[in-house]
Backbone as numpy.savetxt, mean C-alpha at the origin, in Angstrom:
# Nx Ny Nz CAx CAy CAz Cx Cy Cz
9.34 41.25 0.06 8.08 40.63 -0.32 8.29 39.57 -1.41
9.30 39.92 -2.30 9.67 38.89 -3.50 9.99 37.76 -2.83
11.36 37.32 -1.86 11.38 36.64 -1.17 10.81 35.75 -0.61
9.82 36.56 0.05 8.82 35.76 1.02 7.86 35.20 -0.44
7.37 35.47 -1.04 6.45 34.96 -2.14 7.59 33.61 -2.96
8.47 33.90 -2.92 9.41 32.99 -3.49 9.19 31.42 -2.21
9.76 31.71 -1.04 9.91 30.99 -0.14 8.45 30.36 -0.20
7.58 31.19 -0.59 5.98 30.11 -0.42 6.39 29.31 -1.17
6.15 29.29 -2.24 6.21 28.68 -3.52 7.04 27.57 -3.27
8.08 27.99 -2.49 9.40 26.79 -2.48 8.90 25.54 -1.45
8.03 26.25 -0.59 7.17 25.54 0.40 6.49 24.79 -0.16
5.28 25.29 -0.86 4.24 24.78 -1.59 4.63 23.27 -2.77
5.83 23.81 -3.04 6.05 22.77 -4.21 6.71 21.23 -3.39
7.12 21.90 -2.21 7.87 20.12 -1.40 6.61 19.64 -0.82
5.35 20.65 -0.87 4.23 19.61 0.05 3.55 18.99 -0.94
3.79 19.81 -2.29 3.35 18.46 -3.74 3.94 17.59 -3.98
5.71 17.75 -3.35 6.17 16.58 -4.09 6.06 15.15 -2.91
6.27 15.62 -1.67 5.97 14.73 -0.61 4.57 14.15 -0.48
3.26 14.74 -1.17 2.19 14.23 -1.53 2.23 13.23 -3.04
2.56 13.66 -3.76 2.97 12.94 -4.85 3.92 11.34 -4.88
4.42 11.60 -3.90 5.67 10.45 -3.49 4.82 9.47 -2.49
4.56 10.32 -1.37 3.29 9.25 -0.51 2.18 8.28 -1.51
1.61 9.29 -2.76 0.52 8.55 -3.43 1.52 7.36 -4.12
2.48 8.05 -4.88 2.90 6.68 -5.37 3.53 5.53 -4.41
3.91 6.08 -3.82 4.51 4.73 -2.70 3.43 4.30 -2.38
2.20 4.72 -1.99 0.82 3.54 -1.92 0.38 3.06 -3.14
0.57 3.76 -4.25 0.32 2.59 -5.48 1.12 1.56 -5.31
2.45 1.02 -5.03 3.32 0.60 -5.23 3.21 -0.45 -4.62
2.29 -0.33 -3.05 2.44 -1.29 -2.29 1.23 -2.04 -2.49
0.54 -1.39 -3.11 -1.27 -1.42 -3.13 -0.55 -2.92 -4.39
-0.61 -2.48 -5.41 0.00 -3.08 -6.71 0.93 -4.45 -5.79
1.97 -4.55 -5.24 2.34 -5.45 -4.50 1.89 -6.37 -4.02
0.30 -5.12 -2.88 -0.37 -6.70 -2.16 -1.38 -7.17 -3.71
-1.99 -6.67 -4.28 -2.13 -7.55 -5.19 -1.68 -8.50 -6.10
-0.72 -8.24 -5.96 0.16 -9.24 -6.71 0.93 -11.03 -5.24
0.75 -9.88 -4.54 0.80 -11.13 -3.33 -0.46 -11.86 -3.22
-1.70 -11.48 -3.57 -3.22 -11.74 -3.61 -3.28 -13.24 -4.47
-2.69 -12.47 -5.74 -2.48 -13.20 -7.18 -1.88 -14.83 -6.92
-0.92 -14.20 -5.72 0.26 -15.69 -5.98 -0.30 -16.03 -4.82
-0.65 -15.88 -3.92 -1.32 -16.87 -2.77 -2.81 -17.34 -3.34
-3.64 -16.89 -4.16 -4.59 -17.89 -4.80 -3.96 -18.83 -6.14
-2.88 -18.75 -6.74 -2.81 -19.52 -7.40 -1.96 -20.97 -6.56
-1.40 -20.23 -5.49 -0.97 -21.36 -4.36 -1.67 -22.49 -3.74
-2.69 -21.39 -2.84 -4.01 -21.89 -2.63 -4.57 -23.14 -3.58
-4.84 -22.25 -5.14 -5.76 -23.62 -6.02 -4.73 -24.71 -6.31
-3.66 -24.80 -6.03 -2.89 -26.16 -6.13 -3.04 -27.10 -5.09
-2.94 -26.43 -3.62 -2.73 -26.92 -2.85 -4.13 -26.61 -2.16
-5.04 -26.74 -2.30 -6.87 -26.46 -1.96 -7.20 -27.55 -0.77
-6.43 -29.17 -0.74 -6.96 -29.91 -0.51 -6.28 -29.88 1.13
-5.14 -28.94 1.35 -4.92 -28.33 2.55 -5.76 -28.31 3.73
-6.88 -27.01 2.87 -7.68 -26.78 3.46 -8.84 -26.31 3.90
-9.08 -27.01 5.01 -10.62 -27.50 4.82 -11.72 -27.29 4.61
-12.18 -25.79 4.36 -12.74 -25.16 3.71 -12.67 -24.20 3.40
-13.42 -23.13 2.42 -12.94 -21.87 1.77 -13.13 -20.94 2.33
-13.68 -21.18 4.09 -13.71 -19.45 4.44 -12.43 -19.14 5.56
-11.73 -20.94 5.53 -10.53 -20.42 6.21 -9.51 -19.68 4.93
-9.55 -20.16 3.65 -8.75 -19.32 2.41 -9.13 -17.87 2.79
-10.03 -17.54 2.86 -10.70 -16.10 2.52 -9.97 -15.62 4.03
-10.06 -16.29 4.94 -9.18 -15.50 6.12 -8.26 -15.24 6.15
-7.31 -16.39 5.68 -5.58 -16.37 5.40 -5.68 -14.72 4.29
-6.13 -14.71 2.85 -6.10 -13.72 2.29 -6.53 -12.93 2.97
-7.87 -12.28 3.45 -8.02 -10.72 4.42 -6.99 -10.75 5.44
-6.73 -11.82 6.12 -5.47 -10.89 7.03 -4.10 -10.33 6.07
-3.57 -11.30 5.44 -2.59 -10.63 4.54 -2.71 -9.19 4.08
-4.17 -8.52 3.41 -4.90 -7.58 3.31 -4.56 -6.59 3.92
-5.24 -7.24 5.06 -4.77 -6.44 6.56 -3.98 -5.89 6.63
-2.79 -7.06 6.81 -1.72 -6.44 7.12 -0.99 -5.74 6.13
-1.04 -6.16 5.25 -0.65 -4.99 4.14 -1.29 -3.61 4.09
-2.21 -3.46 4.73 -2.87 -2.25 4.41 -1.98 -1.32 5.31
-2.38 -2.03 7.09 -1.09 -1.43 7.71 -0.04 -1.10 7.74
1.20 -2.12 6.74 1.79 -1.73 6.48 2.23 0.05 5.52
1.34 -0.45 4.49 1.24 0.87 3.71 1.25 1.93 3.99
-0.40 2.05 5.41 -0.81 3.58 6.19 0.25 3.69 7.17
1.00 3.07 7.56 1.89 3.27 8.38 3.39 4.17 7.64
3.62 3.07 6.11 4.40 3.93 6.02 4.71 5.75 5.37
3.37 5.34 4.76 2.80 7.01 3.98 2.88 7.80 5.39
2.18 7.68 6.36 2.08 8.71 7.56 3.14 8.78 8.09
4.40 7.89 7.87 5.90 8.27 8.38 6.56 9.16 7.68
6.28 9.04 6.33 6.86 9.56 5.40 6.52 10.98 5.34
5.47 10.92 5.44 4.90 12.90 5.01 5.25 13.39 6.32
């Protein structure tokens, strides 16, 4: 019975640490695409006269978004 109560525990503690590791690896990437956010609008306001208006900017950024997001949920759900 010691055993088996041991073996939980030993269980229990890799599904905290593999939860713990998933959260931070989505901070990490989360923190990333913002920082990719950061440098494609300061890109953007240099180079504005590109294009031709601001709801094609706002598209270029949400897909990036996008795809970063996917990226992320894709890789947390591989991981755990």
């Amino acid at each position: 019975m010691l055993v088996s109560k041991a073996r939980e525990v030993e269980m229990n503690v890799t599904i905290i640490t593999k939860i713990e590791k998933n959260v931070m690896e989505r901070r990490i990437l989360i923190f990333s695409l913002l920082g990719m956010m950061r440098y494609f609008l300061k890109l953007f306001r240099k180079r504005i006269v590109w294009l031709k208006t601001p709801a094609e900017m706002l598209e270029i950024i949400t897909s990036c978004v996008v795809i970063g997001f996917r990226i992320s949920t894709d890789t947390v759900l591989d991981n755990f």
